[in-house]
C-alpha positions as a LaTeX table, in Angstrom:
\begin{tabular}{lrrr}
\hline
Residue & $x$ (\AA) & $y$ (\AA) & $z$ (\AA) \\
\hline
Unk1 & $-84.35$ & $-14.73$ & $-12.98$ \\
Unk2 & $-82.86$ & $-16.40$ & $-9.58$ \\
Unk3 & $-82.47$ & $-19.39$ & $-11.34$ \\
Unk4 & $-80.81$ & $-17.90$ & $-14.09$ \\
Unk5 & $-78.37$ & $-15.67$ & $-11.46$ \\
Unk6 & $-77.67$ & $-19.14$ & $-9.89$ \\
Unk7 & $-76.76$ & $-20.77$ & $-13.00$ \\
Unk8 & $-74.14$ & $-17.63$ & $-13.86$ \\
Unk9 & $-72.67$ & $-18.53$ & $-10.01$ \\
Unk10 & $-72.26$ & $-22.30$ & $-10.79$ \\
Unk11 & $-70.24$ & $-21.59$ & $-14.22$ \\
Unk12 & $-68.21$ & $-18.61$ & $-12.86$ \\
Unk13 & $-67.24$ & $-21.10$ & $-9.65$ \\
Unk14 & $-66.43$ & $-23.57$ & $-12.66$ \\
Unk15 & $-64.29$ & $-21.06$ & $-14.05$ \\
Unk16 & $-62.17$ & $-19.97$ & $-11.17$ \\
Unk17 & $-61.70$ & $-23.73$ & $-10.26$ \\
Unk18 & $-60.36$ & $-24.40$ & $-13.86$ \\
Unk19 & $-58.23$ & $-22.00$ & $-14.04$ \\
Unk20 & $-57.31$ & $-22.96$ & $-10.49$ \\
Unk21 & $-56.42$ & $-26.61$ & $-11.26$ \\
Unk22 & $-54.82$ & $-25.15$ & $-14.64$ \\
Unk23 & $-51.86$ & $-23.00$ & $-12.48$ \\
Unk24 & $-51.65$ & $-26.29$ & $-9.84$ \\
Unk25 & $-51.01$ & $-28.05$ & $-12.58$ \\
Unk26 & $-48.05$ & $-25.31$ & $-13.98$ \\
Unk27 & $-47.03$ & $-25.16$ & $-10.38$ \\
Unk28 & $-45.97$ & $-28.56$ & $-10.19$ \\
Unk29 & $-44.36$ & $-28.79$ & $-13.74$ \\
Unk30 & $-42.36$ & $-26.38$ & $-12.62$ \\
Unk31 & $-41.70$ & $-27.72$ & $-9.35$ \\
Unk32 & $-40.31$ & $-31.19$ & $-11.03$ \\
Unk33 & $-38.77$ & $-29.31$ & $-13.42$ \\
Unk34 & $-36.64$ & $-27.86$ & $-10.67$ \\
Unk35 & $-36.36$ & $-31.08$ & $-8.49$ \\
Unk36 & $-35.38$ & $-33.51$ & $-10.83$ \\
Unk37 & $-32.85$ & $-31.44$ & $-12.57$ \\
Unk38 & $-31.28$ & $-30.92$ & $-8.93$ \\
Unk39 & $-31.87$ & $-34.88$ & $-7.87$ \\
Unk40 & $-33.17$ & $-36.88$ & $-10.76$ \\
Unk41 & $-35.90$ & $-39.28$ & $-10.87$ \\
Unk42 & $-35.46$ & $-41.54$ & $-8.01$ \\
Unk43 & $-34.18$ & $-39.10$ & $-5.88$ \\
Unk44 & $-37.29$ & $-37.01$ & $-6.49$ \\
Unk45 & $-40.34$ & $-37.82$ & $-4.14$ \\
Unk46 & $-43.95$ & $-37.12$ & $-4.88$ \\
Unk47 & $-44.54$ & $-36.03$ & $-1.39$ \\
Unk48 & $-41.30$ & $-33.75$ & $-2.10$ \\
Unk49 & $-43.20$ & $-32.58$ & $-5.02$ \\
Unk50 & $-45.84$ & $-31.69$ & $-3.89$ \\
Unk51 & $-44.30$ & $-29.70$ & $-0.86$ \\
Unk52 & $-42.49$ & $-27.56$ & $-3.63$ \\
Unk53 & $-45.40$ & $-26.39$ & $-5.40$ \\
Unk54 & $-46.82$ & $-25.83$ & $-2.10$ \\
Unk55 & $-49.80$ & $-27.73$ & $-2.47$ \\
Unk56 & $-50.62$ & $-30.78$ & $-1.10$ \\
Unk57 & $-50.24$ & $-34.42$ & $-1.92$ \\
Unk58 & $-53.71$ & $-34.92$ & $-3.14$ \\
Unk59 & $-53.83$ & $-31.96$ & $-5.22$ \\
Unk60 & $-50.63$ & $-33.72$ & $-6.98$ \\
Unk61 & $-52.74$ & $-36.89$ & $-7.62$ \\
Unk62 & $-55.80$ & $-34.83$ & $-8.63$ \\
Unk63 & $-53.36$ & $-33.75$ & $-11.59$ \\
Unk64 & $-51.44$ & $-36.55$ & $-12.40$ \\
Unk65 & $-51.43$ & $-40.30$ & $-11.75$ \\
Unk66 & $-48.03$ & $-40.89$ & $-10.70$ \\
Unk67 & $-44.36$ & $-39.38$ & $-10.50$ \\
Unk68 & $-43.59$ & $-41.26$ & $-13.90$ \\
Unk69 & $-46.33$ & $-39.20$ & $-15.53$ \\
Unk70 & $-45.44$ & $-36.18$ & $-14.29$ \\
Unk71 & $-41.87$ & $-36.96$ & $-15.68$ \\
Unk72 & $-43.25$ & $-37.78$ & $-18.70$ \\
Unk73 & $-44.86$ & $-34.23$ & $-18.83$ \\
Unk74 & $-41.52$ & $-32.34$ & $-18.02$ \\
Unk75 & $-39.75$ & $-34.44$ & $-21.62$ \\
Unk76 & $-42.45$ & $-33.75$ & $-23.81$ \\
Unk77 & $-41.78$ & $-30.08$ & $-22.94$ \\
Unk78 & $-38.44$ & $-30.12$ & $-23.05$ \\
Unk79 & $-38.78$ & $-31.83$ & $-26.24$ \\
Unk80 & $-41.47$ & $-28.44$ & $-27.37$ \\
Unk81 & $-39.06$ & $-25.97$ & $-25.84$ \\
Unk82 & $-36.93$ & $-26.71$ & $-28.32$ \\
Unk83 & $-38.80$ & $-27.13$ & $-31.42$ \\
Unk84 & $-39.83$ & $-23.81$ & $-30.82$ \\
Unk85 & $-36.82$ & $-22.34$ & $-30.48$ \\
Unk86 & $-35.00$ & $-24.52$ & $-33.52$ \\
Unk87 & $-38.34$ & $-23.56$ & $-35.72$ \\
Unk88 & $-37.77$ & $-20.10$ & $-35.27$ \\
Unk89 & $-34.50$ & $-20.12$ & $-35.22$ \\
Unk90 & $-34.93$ & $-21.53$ & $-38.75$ \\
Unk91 & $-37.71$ & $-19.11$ & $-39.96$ \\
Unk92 & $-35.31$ & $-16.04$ & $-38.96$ \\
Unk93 & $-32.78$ & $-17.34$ & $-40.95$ \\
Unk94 & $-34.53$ & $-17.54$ & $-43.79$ \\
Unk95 & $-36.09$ & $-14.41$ & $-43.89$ \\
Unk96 & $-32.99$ & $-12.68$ & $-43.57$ \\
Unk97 & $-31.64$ & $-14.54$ & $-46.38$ \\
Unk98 & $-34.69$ & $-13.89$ & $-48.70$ \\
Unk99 & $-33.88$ & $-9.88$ & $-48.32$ \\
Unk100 & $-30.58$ & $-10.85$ & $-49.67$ \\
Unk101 & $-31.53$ & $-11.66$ & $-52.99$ \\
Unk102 & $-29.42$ & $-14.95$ & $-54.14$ \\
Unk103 & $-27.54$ & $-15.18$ & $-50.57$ \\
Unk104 & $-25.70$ & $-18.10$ & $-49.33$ \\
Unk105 & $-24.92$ & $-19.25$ & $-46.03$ \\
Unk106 & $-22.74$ & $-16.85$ & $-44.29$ \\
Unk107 & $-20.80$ & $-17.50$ & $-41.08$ \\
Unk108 & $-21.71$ & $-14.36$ & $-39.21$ \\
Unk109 & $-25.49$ & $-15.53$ & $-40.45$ \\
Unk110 & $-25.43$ & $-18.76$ & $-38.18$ \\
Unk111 & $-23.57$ & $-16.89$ & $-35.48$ \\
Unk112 & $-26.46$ & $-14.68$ & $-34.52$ \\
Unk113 & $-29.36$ & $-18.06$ & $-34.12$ \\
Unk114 & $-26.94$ & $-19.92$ & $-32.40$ \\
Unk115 & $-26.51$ & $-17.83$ & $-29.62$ \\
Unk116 & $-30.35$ & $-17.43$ & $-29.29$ \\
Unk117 & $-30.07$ & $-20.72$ & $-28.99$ \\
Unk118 & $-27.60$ & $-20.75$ & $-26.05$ \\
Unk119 & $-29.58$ & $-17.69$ & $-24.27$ \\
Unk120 & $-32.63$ & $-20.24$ & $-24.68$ \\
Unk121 & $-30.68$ & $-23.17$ & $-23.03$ \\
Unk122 & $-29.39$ & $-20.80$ & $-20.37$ \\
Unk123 & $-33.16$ & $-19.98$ & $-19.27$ \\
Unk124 & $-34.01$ & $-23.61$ & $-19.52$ \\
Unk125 & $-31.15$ & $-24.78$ & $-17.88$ \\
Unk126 & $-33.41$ & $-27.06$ & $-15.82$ \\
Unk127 & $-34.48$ & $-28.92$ & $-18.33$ \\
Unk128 & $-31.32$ & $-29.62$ & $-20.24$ \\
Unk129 & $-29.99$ & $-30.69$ & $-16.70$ \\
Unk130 & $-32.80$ & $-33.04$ & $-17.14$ \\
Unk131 & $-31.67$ & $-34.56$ & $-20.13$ \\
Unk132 & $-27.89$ & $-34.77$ & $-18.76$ \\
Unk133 & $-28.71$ & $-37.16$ & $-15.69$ \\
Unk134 & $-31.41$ & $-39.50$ & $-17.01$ \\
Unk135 & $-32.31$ & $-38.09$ & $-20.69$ \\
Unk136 & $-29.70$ & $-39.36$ & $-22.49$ \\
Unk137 & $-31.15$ & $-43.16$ & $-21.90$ \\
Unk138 & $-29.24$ & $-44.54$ & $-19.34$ \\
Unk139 & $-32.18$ & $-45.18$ & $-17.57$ \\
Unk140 & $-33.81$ & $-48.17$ & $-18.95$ \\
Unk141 & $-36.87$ & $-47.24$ & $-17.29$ \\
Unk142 & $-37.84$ & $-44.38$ & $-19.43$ \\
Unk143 & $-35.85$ & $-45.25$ & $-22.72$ \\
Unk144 & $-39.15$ & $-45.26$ & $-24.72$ \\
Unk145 & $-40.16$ & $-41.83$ & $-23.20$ \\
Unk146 & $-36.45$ & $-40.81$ & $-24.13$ \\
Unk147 & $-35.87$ & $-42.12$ & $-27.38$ \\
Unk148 & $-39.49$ & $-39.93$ & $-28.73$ \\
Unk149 & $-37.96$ & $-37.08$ & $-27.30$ \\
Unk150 & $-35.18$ & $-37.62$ & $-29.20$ \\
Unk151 & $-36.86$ & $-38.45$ & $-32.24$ \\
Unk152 & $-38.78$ & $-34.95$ & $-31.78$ \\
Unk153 & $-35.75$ & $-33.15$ & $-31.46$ \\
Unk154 & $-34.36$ & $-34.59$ & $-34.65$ \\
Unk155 & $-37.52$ & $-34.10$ & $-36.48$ \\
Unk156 & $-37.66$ & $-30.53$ & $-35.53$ \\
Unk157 & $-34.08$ & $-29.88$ & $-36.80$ \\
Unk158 & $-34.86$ & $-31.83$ & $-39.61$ \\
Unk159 & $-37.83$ & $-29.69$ & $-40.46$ \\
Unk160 & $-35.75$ & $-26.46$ & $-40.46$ \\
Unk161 & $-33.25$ & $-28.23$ & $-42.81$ \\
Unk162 & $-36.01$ & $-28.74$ & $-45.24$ \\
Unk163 & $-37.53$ & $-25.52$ & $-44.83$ \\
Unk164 & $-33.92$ & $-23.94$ & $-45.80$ \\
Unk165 & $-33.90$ & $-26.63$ & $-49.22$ \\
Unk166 & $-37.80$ & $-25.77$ & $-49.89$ \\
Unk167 & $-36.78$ & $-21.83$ & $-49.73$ \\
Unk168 & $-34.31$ & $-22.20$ & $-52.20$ \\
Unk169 & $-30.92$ & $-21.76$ & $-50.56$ \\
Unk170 & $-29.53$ & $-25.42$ & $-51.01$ \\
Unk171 & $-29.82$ & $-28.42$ & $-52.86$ \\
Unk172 & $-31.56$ & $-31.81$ & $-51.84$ \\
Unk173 & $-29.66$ & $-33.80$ & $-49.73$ \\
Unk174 & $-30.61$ & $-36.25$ & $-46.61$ \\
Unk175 & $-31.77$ & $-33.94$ & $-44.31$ \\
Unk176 & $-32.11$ & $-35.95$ & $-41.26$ \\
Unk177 & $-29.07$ & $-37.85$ & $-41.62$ \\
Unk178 & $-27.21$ & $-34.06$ & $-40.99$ \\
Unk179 & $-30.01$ & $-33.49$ & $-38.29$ \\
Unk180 & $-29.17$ & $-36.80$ & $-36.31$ \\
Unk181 & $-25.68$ & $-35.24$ & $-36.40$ \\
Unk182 & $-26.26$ & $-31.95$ & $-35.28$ \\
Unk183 & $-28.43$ & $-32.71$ & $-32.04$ \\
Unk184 & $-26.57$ & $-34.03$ & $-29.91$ \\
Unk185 & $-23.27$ & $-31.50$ & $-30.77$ \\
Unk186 & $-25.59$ & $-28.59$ & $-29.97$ \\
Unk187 & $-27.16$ & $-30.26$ & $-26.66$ \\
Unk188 & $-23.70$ & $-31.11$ & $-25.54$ \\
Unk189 & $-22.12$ & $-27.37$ & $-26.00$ \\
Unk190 & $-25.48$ & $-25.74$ & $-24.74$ \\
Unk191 & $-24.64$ & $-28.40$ & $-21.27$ \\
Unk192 & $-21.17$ & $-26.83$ & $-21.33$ \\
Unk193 & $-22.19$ & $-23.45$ & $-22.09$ \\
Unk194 & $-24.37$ & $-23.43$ & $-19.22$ \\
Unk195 & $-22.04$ & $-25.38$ & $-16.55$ \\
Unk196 & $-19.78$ & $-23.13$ & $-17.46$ \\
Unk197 & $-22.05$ & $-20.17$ & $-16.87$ \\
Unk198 & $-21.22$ & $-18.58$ & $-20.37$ \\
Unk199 & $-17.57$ & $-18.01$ & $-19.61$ \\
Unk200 & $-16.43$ & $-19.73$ & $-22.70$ \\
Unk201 & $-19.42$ & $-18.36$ & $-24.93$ \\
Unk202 & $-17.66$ & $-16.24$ & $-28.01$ \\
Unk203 & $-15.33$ & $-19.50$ & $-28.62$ \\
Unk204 & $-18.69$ & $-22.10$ & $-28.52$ \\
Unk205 & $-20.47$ & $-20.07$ & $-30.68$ \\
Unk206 & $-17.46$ & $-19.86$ & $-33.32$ \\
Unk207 & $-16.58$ & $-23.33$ & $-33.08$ \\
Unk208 & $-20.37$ & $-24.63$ & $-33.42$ \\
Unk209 & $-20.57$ & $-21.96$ & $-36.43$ \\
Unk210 & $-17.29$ & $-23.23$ & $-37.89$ \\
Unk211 & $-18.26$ & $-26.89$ & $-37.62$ \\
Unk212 & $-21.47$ & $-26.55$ & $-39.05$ \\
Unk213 & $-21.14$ & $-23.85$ & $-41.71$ \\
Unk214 & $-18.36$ & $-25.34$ & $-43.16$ \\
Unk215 & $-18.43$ & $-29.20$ & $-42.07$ \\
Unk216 & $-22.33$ & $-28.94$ & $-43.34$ \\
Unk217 & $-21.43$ & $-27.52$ & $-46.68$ \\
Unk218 & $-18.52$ & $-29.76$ & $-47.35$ \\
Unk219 & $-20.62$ & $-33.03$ & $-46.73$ \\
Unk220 & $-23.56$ & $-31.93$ & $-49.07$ \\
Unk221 & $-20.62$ & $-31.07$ & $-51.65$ \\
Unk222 & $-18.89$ & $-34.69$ & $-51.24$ \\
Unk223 & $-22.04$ & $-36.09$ & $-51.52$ \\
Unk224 & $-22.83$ & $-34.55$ & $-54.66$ \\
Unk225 & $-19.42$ & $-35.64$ & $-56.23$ \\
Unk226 & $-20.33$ & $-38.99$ & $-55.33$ \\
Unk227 & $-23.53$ & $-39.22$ & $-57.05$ \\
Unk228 & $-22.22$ & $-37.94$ & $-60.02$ \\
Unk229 & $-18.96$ & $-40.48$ & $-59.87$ \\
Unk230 & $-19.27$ & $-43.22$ & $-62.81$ \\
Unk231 & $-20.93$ & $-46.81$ & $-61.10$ \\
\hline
\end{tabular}
């Protein structure tokens, strides 16, 4: 029976120190999330880091290896963030659009996911601020890391694209050629949308509704003519 009693103590002490190591970990995401949005990579220090998440140095190496890998960490959530957000953005949209039996596209439709999508980028600002100062590859150090983010984000735009085709509302046409399109437009209002603190909001969200509703169904249209031109 002791033994047994002694056994419960060692897992439940196992417990509390996983779950322990499990929010030091969170801590410091968030930490670099915050630090290198406000001074980017180089300017960041893991000592700086570490003082953030208010734990110490070693606890930061007891969780990760190095400042790169915790970097590395912070993209491949930013690059999650998003898919989430663009996957149900694209599942919301569709289900609407299945009540309405035989429904197009409507304007007001996109409207209503696209500013979810700038609310989302105005709680994440961090990590978009991210992407502005070394994300966008100018930093040759990390232009593998970057360019799989970026292949991510594309993929998970291209996924909803798909998903709208496989539910019926469109025709074929080259999904990720529209998605490789549409990324970096939407990352580059949801920057300006947030530096600008949402004071220009109603005209971003028209324009990027405008642009895609009717720029979107114009291309698959012109592409369709094509293909059915004489060789």
């Amino acid at each position: 029976m002791a033994k047994r009693a002694k056994t419960a103590k060692r897992i439940a002490r196992g417990g509390n120190w996983k779950r322990g190591k499990d929010e030091t970990r969170r801590e410091l995401v968030e930490a670099a999330k915050e630090l290198f949005a406000q001074n980017g990579y180089r300017g960041t220090s893991v000592r700086a880091l570490a003082a953030t998440a208010k734990v110490t140095t070693g606890a930061f190496y007891s969780n990760f290896r190095s400042k790169r890998e915790i970097y590395i960490a912070v993209l491949d959530e930013i690059a999650s963030t998003i898919h989430n957000i663009v996957d149900g953005m694209a599942r919301e949209i569709i289900e609407v659009m299945k009540k309405r039996s035989g429904a197009q596209m409507e304007y007001e439709l996109l409207r209503r996911p696209i500013v979810t999508l700038l609310d989302a980028a105005a709680r994440h600002a961090s990590l978009l601020q991210i992407l502005r100062r070394e994300g966008l590859g100018r930093d040759p150090d990390f232009k593998l890391e970057i360019d799989r983010v970026w292949e991510r984000l594309v993929e998970a735009v291209r996924r909803a694209l798909d998903m709208y085709i496989q539910a019926g509302f469109a025709k074929p046409y080259e999904t990720e050629l529209v998605a490789r399109a549409t990324v970096p437009m939407f990352l580059a209002m949801s920057l300006y949308d947030v530096a600008t603190r949402g004071a220009h909001r109603k005209e971003v969200v028209s324009l990027l509704a405008s642009m895609f509703h009717g720029g979107a169904s114009q291309w698959v249209a012109w592409r369709e003519l094509e293909g059915n031109r004489p060789a």
